[in-house]
C-alpha positions in Angstrom: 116.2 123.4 96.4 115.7 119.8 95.5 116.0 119.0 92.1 113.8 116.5 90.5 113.7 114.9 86.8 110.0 114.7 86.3 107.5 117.7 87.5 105.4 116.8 90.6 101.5 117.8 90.6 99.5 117.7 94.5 98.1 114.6 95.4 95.7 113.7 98.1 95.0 109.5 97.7 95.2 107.0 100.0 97.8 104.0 99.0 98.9 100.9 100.7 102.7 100.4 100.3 103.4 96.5 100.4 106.4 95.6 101.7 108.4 92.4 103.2 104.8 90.9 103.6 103.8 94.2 106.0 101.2 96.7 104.4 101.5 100.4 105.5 98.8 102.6 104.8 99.4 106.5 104.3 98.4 109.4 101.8 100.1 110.7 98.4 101.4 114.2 98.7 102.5 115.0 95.1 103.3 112.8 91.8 105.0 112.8 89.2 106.0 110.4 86.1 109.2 110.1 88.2 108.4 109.4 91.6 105.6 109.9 94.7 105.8 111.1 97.8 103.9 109.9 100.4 103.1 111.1 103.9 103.8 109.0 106.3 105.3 109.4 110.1 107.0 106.4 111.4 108.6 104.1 108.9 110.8 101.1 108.6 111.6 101.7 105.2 115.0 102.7 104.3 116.4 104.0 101.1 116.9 101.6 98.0 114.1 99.1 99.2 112.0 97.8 97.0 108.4 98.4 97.2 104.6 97.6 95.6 101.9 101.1 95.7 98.2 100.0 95.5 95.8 102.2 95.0 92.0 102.9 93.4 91.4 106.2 91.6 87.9 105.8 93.1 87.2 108.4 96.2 86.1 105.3 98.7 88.4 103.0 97.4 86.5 100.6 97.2 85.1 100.5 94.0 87.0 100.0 90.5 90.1 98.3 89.9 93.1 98.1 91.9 96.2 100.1 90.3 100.0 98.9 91.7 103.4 99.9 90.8 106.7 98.7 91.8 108.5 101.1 93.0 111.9 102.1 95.4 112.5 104.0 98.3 114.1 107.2 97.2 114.3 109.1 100.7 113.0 109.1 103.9 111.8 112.4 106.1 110.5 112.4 109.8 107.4 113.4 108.1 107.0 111.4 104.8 109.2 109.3 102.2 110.0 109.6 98.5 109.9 107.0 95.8 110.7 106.3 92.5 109.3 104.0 89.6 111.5 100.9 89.0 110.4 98.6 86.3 108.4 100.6 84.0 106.6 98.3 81.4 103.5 99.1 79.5 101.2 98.3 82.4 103.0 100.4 84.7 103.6 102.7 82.3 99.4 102.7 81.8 98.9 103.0 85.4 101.4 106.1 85.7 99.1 107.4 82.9 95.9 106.8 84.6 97.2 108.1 87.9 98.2 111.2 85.8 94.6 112.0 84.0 93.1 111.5 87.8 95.7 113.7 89.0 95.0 116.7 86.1 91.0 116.1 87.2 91.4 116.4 90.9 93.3 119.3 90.9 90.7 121.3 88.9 88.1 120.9 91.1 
């Protein structure tokens, strides 16, 4: 059983994970004020990298303002990677909030 710090809620988002100048595009598969895990199949990141998530909370994303959050390469899977927050000041800390409210709504519906 893997053991996590924060509890992890389902989320379906698309995010672009900026990295070394490269953007890779995937979909969230659960979050949590700890960490994200993405879905993603081939990858070139490895564990301790450093990383940037952008995202919208909007459904076409393209509407709304842009959310990022630094962020490092917890794991890698064949079929997705983990990731924790680094650096969490009040912006990020904001964004995580934000992320969380969208999260709580989505999953009711």
């Amino acid at each position: 059983m893997e053991h996590r710090a924060c509890m992890r809620s389902p989320l379906k988002l698309p995010i672009t994970i900026e990295f070394e100048g490269r953007e890779i595009y995937c979909t969230t598969r659960d979050f949590g004020l700890g960490g994200i895990s993405l879905e993603l199949d081939n990858t070139l990141l490895i564990p301790g990298s450093e990383t940037k998530l952008v995202f919208s909370l909007h459904q076409d994303n393209t509407r709304g303002k842009r959310h990022t959050l630094d962020a490092q390469v917890a794991y890698t899977k064949h079929d997705g990677i983990g990731l924790s927050f680094s650096q969490l000041d009040k912006v990020s800390f904001d964004t995580l909030h934000a992320l969380l409210k969208f999260t709580k709504k989505q999953n009711l519906h």
